[in-house]
N, C-alpha and C positions, 0 to 999 in steps of 0.2 A: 203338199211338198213345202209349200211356202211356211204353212204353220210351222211345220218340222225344223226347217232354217230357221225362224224366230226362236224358235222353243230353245236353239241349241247356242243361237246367239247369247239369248238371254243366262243360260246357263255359264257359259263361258265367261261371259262380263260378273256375274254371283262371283264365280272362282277368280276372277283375275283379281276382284274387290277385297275377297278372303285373303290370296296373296299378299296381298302389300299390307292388309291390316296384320298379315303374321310376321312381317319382315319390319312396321315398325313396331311390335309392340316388344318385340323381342331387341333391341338395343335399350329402350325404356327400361325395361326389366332389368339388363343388368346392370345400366345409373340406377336400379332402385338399390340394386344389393349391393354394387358397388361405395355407396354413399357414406354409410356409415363406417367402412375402412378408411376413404378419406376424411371422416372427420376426426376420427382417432390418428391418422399419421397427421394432420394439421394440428392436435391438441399441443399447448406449448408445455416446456419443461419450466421446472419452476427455479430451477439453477440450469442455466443455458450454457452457461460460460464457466472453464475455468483460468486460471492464467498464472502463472510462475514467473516473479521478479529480484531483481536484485542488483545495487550501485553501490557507490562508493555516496558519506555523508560528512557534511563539515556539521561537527557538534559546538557549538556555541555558546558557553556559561555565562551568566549572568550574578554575580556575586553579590548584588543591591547591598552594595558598601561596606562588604568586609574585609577590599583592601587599604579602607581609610581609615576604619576603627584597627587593624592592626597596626598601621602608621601610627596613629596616635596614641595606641594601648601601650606601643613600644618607646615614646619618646620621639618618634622620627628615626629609630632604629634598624626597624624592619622593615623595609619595601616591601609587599604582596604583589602578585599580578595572576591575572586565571588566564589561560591561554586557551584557544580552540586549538582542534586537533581532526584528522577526519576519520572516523572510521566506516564501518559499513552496516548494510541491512538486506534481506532476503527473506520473503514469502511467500506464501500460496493463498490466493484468492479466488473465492467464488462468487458467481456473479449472476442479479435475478436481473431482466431486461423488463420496463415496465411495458414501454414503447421504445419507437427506433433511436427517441433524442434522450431518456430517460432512463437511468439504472442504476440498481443501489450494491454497492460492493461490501464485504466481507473478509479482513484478510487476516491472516496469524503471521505471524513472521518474530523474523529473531533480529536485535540491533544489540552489535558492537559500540558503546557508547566509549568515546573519550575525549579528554580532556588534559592539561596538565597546571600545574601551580609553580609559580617561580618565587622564590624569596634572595633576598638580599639583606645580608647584616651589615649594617655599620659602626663604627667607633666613634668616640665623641668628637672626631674632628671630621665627620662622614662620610673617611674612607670605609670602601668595599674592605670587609675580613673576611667574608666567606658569604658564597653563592651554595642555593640547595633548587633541586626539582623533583615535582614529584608527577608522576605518569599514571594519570587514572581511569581503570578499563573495567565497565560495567556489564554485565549482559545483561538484557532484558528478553523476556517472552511476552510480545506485543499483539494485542486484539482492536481488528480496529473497523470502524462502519462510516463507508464514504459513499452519498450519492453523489451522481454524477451527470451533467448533459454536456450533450454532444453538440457542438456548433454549427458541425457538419456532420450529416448524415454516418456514423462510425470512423470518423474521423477525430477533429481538432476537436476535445476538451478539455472543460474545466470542472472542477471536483473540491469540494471540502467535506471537513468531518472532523470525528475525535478517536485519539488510540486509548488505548490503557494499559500500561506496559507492567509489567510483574519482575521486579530484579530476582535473577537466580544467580550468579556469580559477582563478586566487586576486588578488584585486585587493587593495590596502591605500589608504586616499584621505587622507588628514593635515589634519588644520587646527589652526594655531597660535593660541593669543590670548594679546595681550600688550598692554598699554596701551590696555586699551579698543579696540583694534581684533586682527581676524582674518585669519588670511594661510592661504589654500588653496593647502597644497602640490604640487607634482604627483603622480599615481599610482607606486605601485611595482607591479610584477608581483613577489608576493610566494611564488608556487607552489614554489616551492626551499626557504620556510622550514617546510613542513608534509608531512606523510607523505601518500603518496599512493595507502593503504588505510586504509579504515576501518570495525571492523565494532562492531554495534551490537545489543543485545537491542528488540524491541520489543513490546509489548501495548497492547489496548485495547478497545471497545466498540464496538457499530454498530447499524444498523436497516436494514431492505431493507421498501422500500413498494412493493406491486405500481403500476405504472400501467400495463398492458396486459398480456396473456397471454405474451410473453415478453422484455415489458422492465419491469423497476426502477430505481427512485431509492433509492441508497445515503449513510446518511449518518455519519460515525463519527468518536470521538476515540480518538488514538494519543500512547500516550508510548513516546517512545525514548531509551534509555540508551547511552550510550557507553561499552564495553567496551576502546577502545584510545583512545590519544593522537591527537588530531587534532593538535598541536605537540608536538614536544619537542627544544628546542634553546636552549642558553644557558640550561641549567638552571631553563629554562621549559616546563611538562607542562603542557599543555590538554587538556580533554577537554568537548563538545562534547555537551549535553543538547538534547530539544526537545517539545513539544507537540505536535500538529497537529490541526485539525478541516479532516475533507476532505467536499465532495457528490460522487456519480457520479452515473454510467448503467450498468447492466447489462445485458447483452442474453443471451439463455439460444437456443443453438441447437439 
């Protein structure tokens, strides 16, 4: 009888052993198969981001002295002056994330470029005889590659880079004043007198505020310098500065 009891103990403790080896082997198993589906949903995207922006831009000329050679081309006749003027800009960017502080952007976008030109004629005793301006509006189709780090964790950065912008439209609008009255000339299509690359250094600042788990509100100032002649003809060299504060949307996918 006694044997009998052992025999059955011994039995009992085999299978209770078998049990628990069946109970853990079986959640092992499914971290085995499970595994590799997580490694593919962790696999990263190679554009994580994209983001949609657009502000208002103060455009800036730089005339490198061609309202002093018309001064003196004219006798002290003709006053020049290049005025800023603000227009705007809007694009879409995508965006590769290297790490959390690191990332290099991509953007296409369109810029309303302008500007205006003030002249003044005088007589030979220096009176004003007649006032002219002209209103000068470019479009450009712009490509541009900015890295960028983050100071704070997707927050507060800073970013530089270069665009290269493609003029497709250039209008000039004229209005004369002379005797107390003003005469609005007609437009020129003026795209012949300006080069039709333009590349440009840019930097600046920004902020990225979460509003949901994978969208932000981005907000930032950009200066951009101009590196080439936006004019150069008739021994007139322009070059073509600007400001810009932009909002977006960013959507993280």
């Amino acid at each position: 009888m006694r044997n009998n009891r052992n025999n059955m103990v011994v039995r009992f403790n085999k299978t209770l052993i078998l049990y628990y080896a069946v109970l853990l082997l079986i959640p092992c198993n499914g971290l085995a198969q499970s595994a590799p589906d997580l490694k593919f949903q962790a696999k990263k995207k190679f554009i994580d981001k994209v983001e949609v922006s657009g502000g208002p831009c103060l455009y800036i000329p730089n005339d490198h002295g061609w309202a002093e050679f018309v001064f003196k081309g004219s006798d002290g006749r003709t006053i020049y002056k290049a005025n800023s003027e603000i227009g705007y800009q809007m694009g879409l960017s995508i965006v590769h994330s290297i790490n959390s502080r690191f990332e290099i952007q991509g953007k296409f976008s369109f810029s309303k470029t302008r500007y205006s030109e003030n002249r003044e004629y005088l007589d030979f005793n220096d009176n004003v005889t007649a006032r002219s301006k002209t209103d000068q509006k470019n479009n450009y189709l712009v490509l541009s590659l900015v890295p960028t780090y983050f100071l704070f964790k997707n927050k507060l950065h800073v970013f530089s880079g270069f665009s290269y912008a493609f003029l497709s439209h250039s209008m000039a609008y004229d209005t004369d004043f002379s005797a107390g009255q003003s005469i609005v000339q007609p437009s020129i299509n003026t795209i012949d007198g300006f080069r039709k690359q333009v590349v440009n250094a840019l930097m600046g600042i920004g902020y990225c505020h979460p509003i949901s788990r994978r969208i932000e509100g981005t907000f930032r100032i950009q200066g951009e310098y101009g590196l080439s002649y936006t004019s150069s003809q008739n021994k007139q060299s322009m070059t073509i500065h600007n400001i810009s504060l932009s909002l977006g949307i960013r959507y993280s996918r």
